[in-house]
Structure formats: C-alpha cells, structure tokens
C-alpha positions, 0 to 999 in steps of 0.5 A: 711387901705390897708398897714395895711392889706398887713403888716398883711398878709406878717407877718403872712405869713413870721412867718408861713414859720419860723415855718414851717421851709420853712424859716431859721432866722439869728443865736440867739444871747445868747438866743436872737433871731435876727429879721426875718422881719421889716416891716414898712407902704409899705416897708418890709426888710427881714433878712434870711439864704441864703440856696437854698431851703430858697431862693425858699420859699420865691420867691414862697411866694411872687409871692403868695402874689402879685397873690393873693393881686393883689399888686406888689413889685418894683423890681427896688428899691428893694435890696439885701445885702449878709453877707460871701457868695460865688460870684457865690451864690449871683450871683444865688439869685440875678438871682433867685429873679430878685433883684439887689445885693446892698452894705452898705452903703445905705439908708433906711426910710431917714437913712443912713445905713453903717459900722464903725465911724460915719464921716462927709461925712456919715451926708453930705446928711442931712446937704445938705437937712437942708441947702437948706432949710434954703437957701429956706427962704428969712429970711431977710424979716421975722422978728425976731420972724419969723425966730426962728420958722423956725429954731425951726421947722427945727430942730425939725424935719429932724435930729430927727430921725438920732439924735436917732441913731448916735453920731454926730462929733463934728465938724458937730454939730459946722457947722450947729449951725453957719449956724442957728445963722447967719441965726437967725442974718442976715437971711442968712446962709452965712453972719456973724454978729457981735452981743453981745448975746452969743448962749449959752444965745440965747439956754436958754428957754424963761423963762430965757430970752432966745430963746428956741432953742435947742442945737444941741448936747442937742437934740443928747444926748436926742435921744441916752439916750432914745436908752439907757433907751430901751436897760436896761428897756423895754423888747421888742425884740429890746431892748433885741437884742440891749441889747445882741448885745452890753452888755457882760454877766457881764453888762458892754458894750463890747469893740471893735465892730469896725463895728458898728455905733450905738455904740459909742453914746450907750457908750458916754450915 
C-alpha cells in the first residue's frame, strides 16, 4: 500500500508540473508523445528537457515530496543520463540534484540497457546467474524427473523478461541449451554424455513423448511476437510510442536505427 500511494502521488504531481509548465517532456514523436515519467513499485525514472529552470522544478518537487512524505530517495543509486548536452551543464545538474552523471550501458529492473546489436558480452551477466544456478544443484542426486523441473523452473523465469525485448545471438542460445541437456543427462553442466535421444525430441510436449522443455528460441520469439502484437493492436501510449519510433507512415518498419537494440527482434517478428 505504501508504494501505491507514494506512485500516486509523484504521478500526479509530475503531470501537474507538465501541465503547469514548470516541467518540459522530450520532443513528440509524430504526434505521439514521448513518456514523461515510469514508475514501477519504489523506483521512478523521469525523462525531461534539460533546461535550468526545469531542473530547479523539479529538485524542489522532490525535497516537497521527501519533506512532506517523510520518504527518502537514495541518492547513491540514483542516476542521471544526458542526451547532446554541453559538459559544463551536465556538470551544473549533477552538482544541483547531488546525483552522479551515469552512461549506457546500465541496469535497470534486471535489465540491461544499452545502445546497438544485441551481443554476448551484453547477455554474459544472465548466463552468469543461470549457470551458478544450475552449478548450485547437485543434479546427480535428483532423479530424472527432478532435474527437468529444476530446468523447467529456471528457464521459466530468469530470461523471460530479457527474452521479450531482445533477440538472442544464436550462439548464446546454443550454449546454455548444452549447459541444460548435459545437466538433463549427467547432472552437471560441464560433463557431456552420450545418449541417443536427440533434444528436438526431448523439447517435444509430454503428449508426444517428450519432456515439455521449451526451446529457448521458441520462448524468445513467443516474447518478441507478443512485443510486436502490442505495438499493431493495442493502443496504449507504449504501443503508440513503439509504433512511431520504429514504423514509417507507410506501415513498413524503417531502415537503419543502428542504436537500438530492441529493433532487430521487432523486425526477425
């Protein structure tokens, strides 16, 4: 309850600043306005113009908030991250609102969040976290059954939410689909045994003699074509804002966006 009523608050107080004028959104993209604030259980991220007069609005609307809420925002794992802004502004802003001046790529909510291909080395931390958890089983001491629910409950769930926002290199995918057959196998993600059953047939549901494990790129494409089917027929503002960041007037997705990272599994989909 209580992070229900503080996200009620600094909404409202955030878009009665924007209405007031006291705060001043990114540029619209056709017609489509950019997001003013995200808010999300105890963490808010605020996307604004960089402006003097902004920047002092909003410092004394949150020393209002913390004064009269009686909460506290940590400044140490706050960040600030500047678009084409001069050094010595960022350098004023940073001073002004006592948070340090960040650079993509970071984290945010267990997310990577960073600029360009999608690669390996952006995807190494959740490989790390799935194998230590899978390493953390004595999987030879289960039973057969027992280790395909522990890979069936693992892979449900840590790279669900990353699965639903970027396409996977290929060889990602191959390496932790070999960590789960030899621990399926062996009970060890390191030790490889031969067997006869080939994975496609182990992936199968149980109905047709299979295991029901999910193919990882199943799963990543299920993730991206439900991104897709938001951005062409729900009409939020996130479906709208994808919808004009990425599609041209004609309908067609546009070429280039070299900096994103969400648009390579938008267009695979």
């Amino acid at each position: 309850m209580l992070f229900i009523l503080a996200e009620e608050v600094l909404c409202n107080g955030l878009n009665g600043l924007l209405k007031e004028g006291k705060l001043k959104a990114l540029p619209s993209l056709r017609g489509v306005s950019v997001p003013s604030h995200l808010l999300f259980a105890d963490d808010i991220f605020i996307f604004m113009n960089a402006a003097a007069k902004h920047v002092l609005c909003l410092r004394d609307f949150l020393l209002k908030y913390q004064e009269f809420s009686d909460q506290s925002f940590n400044l140490d794992k706050s960040k600030i991250f500047f678009g084409k802004v001069a050094p010595h502004w960022k350098r004023f802003i940073a001073n002004l609102l006592n948070i340090p001046i960040c650079s993509l790529p970071t984290r945010y909510l267990g997310l990577e969040i960073f600029k360009g291909v999608v690669k390996k080395d952006r995807i190494l931390h959740l490989m790390d976290k799935i194998k230590a958890r899978l390493q953390g089983w004595r999987g030879k001491l289960l039973s057969m059954a027992g280790r395909v629910e522990l890979i069936r409950s693992v892979f449900s769930g840590m790279p669900i939410h990353n699965f639903s926002v970027y396409w996977w290199p290929e060889s990602v995918i191959k390496t932790v689909e070999r960590w789960m057959r030899n621990f399926l196998w062996s009970g060890d993600i390191d030790t490889v045994k031969k067997i006869s059953v080939k994975w496609e047939e182990v992936c199968r549901p149980k109905a047709k003699g299979g295991l029901s494990i999910r193919r990882l790129r199943d799963v990543n494409c299920a993730g991206l074509s439900k991104l897709v089917w938001q951005m062409k027929h729900e009409k939020t503002a996130f479906s709208s804002f994808l919808w004009a960041r990425f599609v041209n007037k004609g309908g067609n997705l546009k070429k280039g966006y070299k900096s994103s990272s969400v648009l390579k599994g938008i267009a695979k989909m």
